[in-house]
C-alpha positions in Angstrom: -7.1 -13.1 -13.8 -6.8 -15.8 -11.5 -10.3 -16.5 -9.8 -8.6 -17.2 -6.5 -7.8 -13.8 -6.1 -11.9 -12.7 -6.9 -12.3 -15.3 -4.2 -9.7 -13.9 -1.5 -10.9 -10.2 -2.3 -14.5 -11.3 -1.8 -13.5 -12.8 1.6 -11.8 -9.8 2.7 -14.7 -7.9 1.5 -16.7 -9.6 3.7 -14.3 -10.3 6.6 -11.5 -8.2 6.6 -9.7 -9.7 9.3 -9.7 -13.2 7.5 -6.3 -14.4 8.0 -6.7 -16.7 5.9 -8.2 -15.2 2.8 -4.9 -12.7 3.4 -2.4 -15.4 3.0 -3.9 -17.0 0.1 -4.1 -13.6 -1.5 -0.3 -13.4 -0.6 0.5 -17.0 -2.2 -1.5 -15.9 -5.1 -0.7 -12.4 -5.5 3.5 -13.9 -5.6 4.8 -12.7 -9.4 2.2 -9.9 -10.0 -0.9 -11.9 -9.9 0.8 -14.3 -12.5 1.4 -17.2 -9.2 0.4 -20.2 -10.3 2.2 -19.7 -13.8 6.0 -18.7 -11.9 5.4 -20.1 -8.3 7.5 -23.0 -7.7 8.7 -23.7 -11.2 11.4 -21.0 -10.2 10.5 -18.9 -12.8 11.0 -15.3 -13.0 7.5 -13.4 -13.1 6.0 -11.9 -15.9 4.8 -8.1 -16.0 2.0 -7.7 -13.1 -1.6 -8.7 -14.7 -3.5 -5.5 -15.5 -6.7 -7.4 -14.4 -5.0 -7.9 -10.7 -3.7 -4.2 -10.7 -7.3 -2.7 -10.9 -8.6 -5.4 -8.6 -6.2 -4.8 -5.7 -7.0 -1.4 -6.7 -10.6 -1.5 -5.7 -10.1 -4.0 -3.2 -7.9 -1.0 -1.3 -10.3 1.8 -2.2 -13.0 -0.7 -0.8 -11.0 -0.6 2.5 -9.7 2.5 2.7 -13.1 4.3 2.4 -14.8 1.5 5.0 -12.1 2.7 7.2 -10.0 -1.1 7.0 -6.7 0.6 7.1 -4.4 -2.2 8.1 -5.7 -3.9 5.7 -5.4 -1.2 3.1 -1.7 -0.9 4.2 -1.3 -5.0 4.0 -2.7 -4.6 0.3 -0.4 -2.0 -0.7 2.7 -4.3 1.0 1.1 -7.0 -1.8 1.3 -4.9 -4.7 4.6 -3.6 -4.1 5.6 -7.5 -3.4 5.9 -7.8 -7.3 5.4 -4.2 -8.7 8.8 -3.2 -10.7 7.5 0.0 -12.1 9.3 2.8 -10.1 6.6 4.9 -11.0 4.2 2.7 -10.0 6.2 1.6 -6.7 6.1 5.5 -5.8 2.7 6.2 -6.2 1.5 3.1 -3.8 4.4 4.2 -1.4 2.8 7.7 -1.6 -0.4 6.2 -0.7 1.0 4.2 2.2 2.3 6.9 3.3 -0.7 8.9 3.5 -2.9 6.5 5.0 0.0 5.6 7.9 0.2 9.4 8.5 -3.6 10.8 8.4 -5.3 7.8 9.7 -3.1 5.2 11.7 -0.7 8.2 12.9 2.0 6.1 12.7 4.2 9.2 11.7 7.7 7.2 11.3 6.5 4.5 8.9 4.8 7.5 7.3 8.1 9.1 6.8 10.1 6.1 5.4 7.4 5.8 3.0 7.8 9.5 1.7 11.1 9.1 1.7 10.7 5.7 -0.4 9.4 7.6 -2.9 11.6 10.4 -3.1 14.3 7.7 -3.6 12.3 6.2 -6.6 10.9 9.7 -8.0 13.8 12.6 -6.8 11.9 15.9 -6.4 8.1 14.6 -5.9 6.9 17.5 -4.6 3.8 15.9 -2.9 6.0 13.5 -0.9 8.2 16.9 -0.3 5.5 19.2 1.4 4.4 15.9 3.4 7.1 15.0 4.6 7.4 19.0 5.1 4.6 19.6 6.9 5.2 16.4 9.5 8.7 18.2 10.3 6.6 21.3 10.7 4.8 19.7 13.5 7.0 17.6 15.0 9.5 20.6 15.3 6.4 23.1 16.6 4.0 20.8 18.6 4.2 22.5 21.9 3.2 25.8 20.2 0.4 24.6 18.3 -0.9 22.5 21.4 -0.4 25.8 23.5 -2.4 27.8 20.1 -5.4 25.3 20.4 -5.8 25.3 24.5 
């Protein structure tokens, strides 16, 4: 794995709101971690590098748990940059989704993203009852308001 994208996750371990640790991920990240072999050369990019999968992984998990959830989101917006398993694709839409949802109520995005991966996985019955529920609410918030005062 390329050690400039240790060196970018370590920054934004450190200082999540490094802009520029962010856009060197970005550069490097371009191709599924695989950058400096297909950037520029106009290369099409090889199959994501397992290495930078589980890194990104952890990097987001990092986040997520320290409450970094913009950045979480931006890492997710990396990955499916270069991710071209539809599988793959759904679950970190699904993820998206959830963190856009429960933590950054930002319940439109939310929905596009559960809708995302209904497109690339027809009948997921997680993004179903999510997107499900957030009708649910939207459709009976004055009741439930009125329920809880």
């Amino acid at each position: 794995m390329d050690a400039g994208i240790i060196s970018a996750l370590a920054v934004l371990e450190v200082d999540p709101d490094n802009a520029d640790a962010l856009a060197q991920l970005a550069a490097l990240t371009d191709g599924g971690g695989n950058g400096a072999a297909a950037q520029g050369q106009g290369k099409t990019a090889a199959a994501p590098d397992t290495s930078v999968r589980r890194a990104l992984a952890e990097a987001r998990r990092i986040h997520r748990e320290r409450g970094d959830f913009e950045l979480t989101c931006r890492l997710i917006d990396l990955e499916l940059g270069w991710e071209t398993d539809s599988g793959r694709r759904a679950d970190l839409y699904f993820e998206k989704g959830r963190i856009l949802a429960d933590e950054l109520l930002r319940e439109p995005e939310a929905v596009r993203c559960f809708e995302r991966v209904l497109e690339l996985r027809p009948g997921d019955e997680a993004a179903e009852d999510t997107l499900g529920h957030i009708s649910l609410v939207r459709d009976n918030w004055q009741k439930i308001v009125k329920k809880y005062l």
